[in-house]
C-alpha positions as a Markdown table, in Angstrom:
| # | Residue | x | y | z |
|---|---|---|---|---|
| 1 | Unk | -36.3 | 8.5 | -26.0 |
| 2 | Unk | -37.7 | 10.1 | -22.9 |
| 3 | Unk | -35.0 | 9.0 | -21.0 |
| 4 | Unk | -32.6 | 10.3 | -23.9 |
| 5 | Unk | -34.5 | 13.5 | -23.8 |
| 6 | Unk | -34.0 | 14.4 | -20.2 |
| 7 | Unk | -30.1 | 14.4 | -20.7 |
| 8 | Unk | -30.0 | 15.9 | -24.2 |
| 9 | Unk | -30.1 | 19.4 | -24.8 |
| 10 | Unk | -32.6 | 21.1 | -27.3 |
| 11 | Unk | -30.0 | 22.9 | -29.3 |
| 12 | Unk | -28.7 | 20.9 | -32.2 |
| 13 | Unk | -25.4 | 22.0 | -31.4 |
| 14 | Unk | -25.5 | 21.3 | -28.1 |
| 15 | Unk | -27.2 | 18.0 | -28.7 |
| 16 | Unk | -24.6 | 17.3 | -31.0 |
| 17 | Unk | -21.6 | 17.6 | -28.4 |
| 18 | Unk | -23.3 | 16.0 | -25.5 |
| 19 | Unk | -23.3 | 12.9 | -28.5 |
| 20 | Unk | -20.3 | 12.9 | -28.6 |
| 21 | Unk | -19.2 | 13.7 | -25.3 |
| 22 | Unk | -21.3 | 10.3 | -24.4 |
| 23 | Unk | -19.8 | 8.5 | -27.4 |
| 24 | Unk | -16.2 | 9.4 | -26.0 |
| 25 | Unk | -17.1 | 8.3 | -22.8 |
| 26 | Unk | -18.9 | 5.1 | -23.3 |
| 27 | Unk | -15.7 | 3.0 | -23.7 |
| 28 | Unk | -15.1 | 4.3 | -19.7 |
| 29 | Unk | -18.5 | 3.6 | -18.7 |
| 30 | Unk | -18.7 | 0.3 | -20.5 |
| 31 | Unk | -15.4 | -1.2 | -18.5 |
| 32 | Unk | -16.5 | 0.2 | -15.4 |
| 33 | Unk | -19.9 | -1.5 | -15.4 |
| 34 | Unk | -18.1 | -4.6 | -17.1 |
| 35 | Unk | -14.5 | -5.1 | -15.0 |
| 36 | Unk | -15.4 | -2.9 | -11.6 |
| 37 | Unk | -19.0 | -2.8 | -10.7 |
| 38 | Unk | -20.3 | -6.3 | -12.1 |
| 39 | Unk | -16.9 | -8.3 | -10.4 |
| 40 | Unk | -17.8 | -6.2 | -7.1 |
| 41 | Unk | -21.5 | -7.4 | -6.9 |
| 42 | Unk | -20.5 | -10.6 | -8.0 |
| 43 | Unk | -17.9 | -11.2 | -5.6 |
| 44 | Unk | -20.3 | -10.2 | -2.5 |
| 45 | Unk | -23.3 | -12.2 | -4.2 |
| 46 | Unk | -20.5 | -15.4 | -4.1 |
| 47 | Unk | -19.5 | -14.5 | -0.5 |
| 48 | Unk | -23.2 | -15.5 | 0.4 |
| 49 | Unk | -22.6 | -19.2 | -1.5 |
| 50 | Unk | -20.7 | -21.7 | -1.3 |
| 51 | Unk | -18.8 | -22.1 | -5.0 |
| 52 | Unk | -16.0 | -24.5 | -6.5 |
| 53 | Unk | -16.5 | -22.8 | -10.6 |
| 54 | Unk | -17.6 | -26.4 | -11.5 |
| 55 | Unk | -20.9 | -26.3 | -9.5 |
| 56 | Unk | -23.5 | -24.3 | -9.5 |
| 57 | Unk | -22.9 | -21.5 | -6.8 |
| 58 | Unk | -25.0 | -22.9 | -3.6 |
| 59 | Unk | -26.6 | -20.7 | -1.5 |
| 60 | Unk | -25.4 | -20.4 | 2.4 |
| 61 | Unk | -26.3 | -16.8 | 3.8 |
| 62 | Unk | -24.0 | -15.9 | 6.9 |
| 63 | Unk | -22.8 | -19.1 | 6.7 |
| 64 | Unk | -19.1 | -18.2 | 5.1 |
| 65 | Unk | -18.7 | -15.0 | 7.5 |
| 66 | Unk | -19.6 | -17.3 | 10.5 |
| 67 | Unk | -16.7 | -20.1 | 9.3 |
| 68 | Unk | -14.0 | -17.1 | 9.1 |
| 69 | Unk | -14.6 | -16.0 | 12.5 |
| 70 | Unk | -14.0 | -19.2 | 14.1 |
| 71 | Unk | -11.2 | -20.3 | 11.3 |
| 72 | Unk | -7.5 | -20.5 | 13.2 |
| 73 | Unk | -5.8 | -19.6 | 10.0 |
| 74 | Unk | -7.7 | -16.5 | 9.5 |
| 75 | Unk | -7.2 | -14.6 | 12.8 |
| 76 | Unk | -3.6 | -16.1 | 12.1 |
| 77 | Unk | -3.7 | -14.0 | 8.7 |
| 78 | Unk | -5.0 | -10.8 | 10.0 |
| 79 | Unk | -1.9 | -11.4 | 13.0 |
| 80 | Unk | 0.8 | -11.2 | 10.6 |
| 81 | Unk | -0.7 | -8.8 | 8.3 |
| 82 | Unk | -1.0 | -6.2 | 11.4 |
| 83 | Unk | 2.6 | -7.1 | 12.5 |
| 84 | Unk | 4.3 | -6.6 | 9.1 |
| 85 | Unk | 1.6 | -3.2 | 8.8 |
| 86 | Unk | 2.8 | -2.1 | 11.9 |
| 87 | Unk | 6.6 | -2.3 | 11.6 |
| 88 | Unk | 6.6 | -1.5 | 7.6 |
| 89 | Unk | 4.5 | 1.6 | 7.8 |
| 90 | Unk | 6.4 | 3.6 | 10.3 |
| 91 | Unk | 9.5 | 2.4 | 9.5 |
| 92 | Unk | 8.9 | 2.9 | 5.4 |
| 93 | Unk | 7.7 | 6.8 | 6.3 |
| 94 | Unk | 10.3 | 7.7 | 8.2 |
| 95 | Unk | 13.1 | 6.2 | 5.9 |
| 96 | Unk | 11.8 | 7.7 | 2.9 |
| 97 | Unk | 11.2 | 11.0 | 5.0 |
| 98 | Unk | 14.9 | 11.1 | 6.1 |
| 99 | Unk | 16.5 | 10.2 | 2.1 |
| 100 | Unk | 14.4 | 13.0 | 0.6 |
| 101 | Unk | 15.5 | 15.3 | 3.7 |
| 102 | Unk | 19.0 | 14.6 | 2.6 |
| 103 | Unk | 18.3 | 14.7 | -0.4 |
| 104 | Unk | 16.8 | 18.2 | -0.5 |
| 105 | Unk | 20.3 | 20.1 | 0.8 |
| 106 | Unk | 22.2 | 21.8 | -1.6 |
| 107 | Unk | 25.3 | 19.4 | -2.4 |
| 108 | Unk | 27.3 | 18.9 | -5.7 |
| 109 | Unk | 25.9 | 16.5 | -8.2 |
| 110 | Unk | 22.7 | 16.2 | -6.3 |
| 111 | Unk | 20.6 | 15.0 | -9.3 |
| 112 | Unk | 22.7 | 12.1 | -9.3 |
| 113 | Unk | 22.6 | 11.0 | -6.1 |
| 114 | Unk | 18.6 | 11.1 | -6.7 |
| 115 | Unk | 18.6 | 9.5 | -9.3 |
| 116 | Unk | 20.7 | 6.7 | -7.8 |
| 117 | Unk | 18.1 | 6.5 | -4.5 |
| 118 | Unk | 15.3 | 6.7 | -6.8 |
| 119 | Unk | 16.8 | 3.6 | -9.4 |
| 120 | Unk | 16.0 | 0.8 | -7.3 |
| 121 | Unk | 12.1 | 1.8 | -6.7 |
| 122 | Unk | 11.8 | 0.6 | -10.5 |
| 123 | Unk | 12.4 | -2.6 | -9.7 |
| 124 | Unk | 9.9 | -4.5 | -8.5 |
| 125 | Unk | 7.7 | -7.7 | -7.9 |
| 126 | Unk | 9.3 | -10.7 | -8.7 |
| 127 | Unk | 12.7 | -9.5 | -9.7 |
| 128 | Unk | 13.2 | -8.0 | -6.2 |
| 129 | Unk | 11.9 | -11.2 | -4.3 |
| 130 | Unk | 14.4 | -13.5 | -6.0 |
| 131 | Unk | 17.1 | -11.0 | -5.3 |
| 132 | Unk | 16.4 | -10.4 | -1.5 |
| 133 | Unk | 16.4 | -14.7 | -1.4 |
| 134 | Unk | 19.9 | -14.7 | -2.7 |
| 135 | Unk | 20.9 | -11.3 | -0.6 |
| 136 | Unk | 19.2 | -13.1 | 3.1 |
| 137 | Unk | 19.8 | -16.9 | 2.4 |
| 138 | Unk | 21.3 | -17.9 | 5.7 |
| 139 | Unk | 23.9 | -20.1 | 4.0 |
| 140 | Unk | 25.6 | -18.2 | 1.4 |
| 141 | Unk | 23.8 | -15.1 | 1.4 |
| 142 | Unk | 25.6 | -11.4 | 1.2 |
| 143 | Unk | 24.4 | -9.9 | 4.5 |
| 144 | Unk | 25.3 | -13.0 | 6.7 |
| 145 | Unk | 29.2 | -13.3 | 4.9 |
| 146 | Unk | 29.3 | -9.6 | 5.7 |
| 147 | Unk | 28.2 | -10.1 | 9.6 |
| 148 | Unk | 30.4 | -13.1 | 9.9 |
| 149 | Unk | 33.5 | -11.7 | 8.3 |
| 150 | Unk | 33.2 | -8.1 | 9.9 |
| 151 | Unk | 31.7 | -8.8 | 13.6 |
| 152 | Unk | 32.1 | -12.5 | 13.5 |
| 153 | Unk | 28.7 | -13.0 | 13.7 |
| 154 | Unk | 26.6 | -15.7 | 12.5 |
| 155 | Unk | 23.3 | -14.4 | 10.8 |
| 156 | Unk | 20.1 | -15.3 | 11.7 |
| 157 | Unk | 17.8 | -17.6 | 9.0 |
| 158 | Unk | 15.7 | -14.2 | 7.5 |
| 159 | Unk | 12.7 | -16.1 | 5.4 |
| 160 | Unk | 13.7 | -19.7 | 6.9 |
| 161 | Unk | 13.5 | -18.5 | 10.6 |
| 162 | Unk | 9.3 | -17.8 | 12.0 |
| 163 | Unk | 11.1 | -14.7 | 14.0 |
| 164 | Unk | 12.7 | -13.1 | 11.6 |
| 165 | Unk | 10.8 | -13.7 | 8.5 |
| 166 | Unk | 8.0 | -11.1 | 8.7 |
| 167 | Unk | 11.2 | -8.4 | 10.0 |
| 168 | Unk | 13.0 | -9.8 | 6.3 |
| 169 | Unk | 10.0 | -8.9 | 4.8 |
| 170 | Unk | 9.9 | -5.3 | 6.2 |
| 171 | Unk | 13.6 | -5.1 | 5.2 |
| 172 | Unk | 12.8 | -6.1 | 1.5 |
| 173 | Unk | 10.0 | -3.5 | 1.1 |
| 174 | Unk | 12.3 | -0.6 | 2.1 |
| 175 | Unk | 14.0 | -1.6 | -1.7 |
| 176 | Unk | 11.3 | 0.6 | -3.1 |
| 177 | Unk | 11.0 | 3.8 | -0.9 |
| 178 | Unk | 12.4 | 6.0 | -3.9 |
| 179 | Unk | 8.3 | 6.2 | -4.8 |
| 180 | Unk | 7.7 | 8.1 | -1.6 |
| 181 | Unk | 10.5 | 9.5 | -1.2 |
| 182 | Unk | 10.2 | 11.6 | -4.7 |
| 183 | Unk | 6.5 | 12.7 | -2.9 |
| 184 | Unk | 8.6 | 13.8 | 0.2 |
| 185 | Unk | 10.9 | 15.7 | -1.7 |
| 186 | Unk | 8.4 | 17.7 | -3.7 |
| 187 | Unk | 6.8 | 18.6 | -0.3 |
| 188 | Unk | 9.5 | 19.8 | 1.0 |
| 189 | Unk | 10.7 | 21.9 | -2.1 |
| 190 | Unk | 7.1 | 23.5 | -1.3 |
| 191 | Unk | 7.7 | 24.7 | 2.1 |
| 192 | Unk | 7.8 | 28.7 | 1.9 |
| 193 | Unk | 11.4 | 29.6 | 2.6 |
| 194 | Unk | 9.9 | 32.9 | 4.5 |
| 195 | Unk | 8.7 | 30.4 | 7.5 |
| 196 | Unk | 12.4 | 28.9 | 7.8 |
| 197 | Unk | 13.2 | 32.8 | 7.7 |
| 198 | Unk | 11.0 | 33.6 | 10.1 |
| 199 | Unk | 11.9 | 30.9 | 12.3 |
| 200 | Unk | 15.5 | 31.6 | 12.2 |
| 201 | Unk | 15.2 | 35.2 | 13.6 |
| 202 | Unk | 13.1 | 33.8 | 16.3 |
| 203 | Unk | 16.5 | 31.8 | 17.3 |
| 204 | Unk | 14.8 | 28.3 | 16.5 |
| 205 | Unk | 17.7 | 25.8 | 15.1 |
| 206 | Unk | 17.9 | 22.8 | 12.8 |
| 207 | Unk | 15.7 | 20.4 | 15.3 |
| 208 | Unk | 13.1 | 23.0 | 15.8 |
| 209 | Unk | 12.8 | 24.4 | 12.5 |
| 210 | Unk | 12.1 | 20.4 | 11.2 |
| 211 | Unk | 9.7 | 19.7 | 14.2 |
| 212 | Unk | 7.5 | 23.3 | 14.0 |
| 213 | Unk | 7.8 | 24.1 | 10.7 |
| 214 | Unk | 8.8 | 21.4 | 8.1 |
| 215 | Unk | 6.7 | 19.0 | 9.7 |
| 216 | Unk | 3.4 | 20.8 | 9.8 |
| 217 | Unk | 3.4 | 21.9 | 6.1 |
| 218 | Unk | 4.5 | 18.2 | 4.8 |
| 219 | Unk | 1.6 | 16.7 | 7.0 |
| 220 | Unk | -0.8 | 15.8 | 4.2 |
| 221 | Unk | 1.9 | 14.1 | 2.6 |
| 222 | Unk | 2.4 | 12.3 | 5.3 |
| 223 | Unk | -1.4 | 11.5 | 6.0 |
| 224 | Unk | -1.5 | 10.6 | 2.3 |
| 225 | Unk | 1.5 | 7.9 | 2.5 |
| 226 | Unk | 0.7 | 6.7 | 5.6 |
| 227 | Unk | -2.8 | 5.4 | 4.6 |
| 228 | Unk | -1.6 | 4.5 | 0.9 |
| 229 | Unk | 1.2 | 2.2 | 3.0 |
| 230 | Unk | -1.8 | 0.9 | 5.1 |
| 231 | Unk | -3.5 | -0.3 | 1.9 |
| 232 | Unk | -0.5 | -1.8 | 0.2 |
| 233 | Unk | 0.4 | -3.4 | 3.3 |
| 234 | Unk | -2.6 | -5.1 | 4.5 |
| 235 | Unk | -2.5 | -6.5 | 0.1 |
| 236 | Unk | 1.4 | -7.7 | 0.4 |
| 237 | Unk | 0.9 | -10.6 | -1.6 |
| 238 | Unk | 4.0 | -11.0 | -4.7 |
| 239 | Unk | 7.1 | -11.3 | -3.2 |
| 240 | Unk | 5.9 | -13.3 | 0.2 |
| 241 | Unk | 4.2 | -15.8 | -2.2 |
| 242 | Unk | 7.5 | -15.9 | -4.9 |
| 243 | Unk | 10.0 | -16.3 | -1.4 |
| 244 | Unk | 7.5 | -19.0 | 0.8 |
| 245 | Unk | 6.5 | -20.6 | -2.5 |
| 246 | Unk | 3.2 | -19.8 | -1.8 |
| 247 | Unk | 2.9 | -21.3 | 2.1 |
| 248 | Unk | 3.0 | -18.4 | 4.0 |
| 249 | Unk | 5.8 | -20.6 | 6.1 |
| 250 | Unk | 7.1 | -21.1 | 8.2 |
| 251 | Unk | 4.9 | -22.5 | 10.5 |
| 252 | Unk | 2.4 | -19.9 | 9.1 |
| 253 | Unk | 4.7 | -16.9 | 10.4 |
| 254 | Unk | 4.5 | -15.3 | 7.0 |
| 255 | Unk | 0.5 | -16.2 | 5.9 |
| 256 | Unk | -0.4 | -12.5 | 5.4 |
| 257 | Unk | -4.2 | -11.9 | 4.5 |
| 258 | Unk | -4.2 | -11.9 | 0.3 |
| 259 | Unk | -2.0 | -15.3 | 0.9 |
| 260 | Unk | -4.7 | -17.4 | 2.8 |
| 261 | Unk | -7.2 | -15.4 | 0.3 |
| 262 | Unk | -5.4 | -16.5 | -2.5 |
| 263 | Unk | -5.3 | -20.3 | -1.3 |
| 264 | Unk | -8.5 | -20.5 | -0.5 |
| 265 | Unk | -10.0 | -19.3 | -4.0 |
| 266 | Unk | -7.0 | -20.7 | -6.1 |
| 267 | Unk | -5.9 | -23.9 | -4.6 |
| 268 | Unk | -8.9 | -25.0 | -2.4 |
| 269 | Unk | -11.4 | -23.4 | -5.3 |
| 270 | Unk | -13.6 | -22.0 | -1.5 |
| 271 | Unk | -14.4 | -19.1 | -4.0 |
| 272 | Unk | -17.3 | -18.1 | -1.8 |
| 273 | Unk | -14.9 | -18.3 | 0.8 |
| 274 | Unk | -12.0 | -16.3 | -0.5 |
| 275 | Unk | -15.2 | -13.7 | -1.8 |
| 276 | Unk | -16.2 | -13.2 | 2.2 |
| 277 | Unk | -12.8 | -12.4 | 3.1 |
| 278 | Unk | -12.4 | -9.9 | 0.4 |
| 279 | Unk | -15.3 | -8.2 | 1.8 |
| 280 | Unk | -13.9 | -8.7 | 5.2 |
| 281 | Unk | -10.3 | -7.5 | 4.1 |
| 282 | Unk | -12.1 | -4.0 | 2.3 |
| 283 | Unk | -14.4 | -3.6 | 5.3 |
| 284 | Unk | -10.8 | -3.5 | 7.5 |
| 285 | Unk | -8.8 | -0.9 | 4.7 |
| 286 | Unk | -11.9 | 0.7 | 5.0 |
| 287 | Unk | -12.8 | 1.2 | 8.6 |
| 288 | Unk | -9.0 | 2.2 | 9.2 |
| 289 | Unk | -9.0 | 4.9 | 6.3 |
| 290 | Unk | -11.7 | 6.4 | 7.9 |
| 291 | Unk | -9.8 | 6.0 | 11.7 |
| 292 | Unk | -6.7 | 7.7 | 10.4 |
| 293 | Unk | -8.6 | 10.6 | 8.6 |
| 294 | Unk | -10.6 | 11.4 | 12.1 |
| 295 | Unk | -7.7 | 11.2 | 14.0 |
| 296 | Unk | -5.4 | 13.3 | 12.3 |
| 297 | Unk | -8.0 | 16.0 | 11.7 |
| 298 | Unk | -6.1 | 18.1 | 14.7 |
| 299 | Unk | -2.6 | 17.1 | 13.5 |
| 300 | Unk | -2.7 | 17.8 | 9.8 |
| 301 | Unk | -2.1 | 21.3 | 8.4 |
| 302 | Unk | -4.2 | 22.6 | 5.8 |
| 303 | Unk | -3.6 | 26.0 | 3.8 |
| 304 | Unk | -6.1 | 28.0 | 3.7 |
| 305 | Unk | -7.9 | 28.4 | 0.3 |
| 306 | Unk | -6.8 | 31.5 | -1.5 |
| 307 | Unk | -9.7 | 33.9 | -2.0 |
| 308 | Unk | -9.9 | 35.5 | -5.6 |
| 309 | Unk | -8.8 | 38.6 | -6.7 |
């Protein structure tokens, strides 16, 4: 009651709508402490055992941190999951930057063509795997008929070849740039026309206008999806395991991070294991969040607040 007391108000009205205020609430707090904070102490009280789910969870310390660090497969993990974050990242912002650029110029039956660019973003997961299989299958996919019969060249393997398979991957995940490119074009539609005013009368052209104006004012956005496509590239998990059937093949060339997470915790039940690499993996989201927020604290633009009248 004395713990009650200190958040209750004296007031019987009062009292009576912080009741319900923490009645309406509970069902919030109650899956938080249940599905989030109980699975997140659990997971690093696991990464400090070593536990199969039959056995009782045996206690190791370090000893699951110290096996990752001199484990081939997991510095071969966190190779490819930097490789397909460093090609898809870039390559993802500045494709979805250059549609919604296009897309923001006054042309006829613009809404359509958005909606067309936007369509295939809804699509996801498993569906887009199993189409990008039949698309880049070196025998009788689309894209290598098309090379052969237009250039007379012969395609390379995509998924089935270890140089090109992380690239196919890249290629696959620029299916669903409609998401950020909708983001792109709302910041763009907010861009005071006065600056590109402004601008013009100083004698700046297209280029210029893009580079010292457009550029600076979207730069949040840009912060914002480039750290967002960190995160969901460094947990690429769906379609690599639906195309490599799980193997991360070939020849390991595709064994992002989640992938050897995954086998470890679902196929060699190592769940202390798999639990010290998911502490490993958000210790890695989390120190580059915190790298790209410092370093772009010179190269984003910020509006200033706007004081009340």
């Amino acid at each position: 009651m004395a713990l009650w007391g200190g958040f209750l108000p004296r007031s019987k009205l009062a009292r009576r709508e912080a009741l319900a205020f923490y009645g309406f609430i509970s069902p919030w707090i109650f899956g938080f402490l249940a599905f989030t904070l109980y699975p997140i102490l659990a997971s690093f009280y696991y990464s400090l055992t070593q536990y199969d789910i039959v056995n009782p969870p045996k206690w190791v310390g370090a000893g699951n941190y110290r096996e990752l660090f001199t484990d081939r497969l997991f510095w071969q993990s966190i190779k490819v999951t930097v490789y397909f974050t460093a090609l898809s990242v870039p390559l993802g912002i500045a494709a979805s930057l250059g549609l919604a650029v296009l897309l923001n110029q006054k042309v006829p039956a613009l809404s359509v063509f958005r909606t067309v660019y936007y369509l295939p973003s809804v699509i996801t997961g498993v569906a887009v795997a199993l189409l990008f299989q039949w698309i880049l299958n070196p025998d009788f996919g689309l894209v290598n008929y098309l090379l052969f019969k237009l250039f007379h060249i012969k395609g390379p393997g995509w998924f089935y070849d270890r140089y090109w398979a992380i690239p196919s991957f890249v290629l696959m995940n620029l299916w669903g740039l409609g998401g950020p490119m909708v983001i792109y074009l709302a910041a763009l539609q907010s861009v005071p026309t006065e600056l590109y005013e402004a601008a013009e009368l100083d004698g700046a052209n297209a280029i210029h206008r893009f580079r010292h104006v457009t550029l600076p004012m979207i730069s949040p956005v840009i912060l914002f999806t480039f750290i967002t496509g960190i995160i969901g590239s460094f947990q690429a998990f769906t379609q690599i395991y639906v195309v490599t059937t799980g193997r991360g093949g070939p020849n390991y060339a595709t064994l992002v991070y989640v992938l050897y997470l995954y086998q470890q915790a679902f196929r060699n039940f190592r769940m202390g294991f798999a639990s010290a690499q998911a502490w490993i993996l958000f210790l890695i989201i989390f120190g580059l969040t915190l790298l790209a927020l410092r370093a772009s604290r010179s190269r984003v633009h910020y509006e200033a607040p706007t004081e009340a009248l």
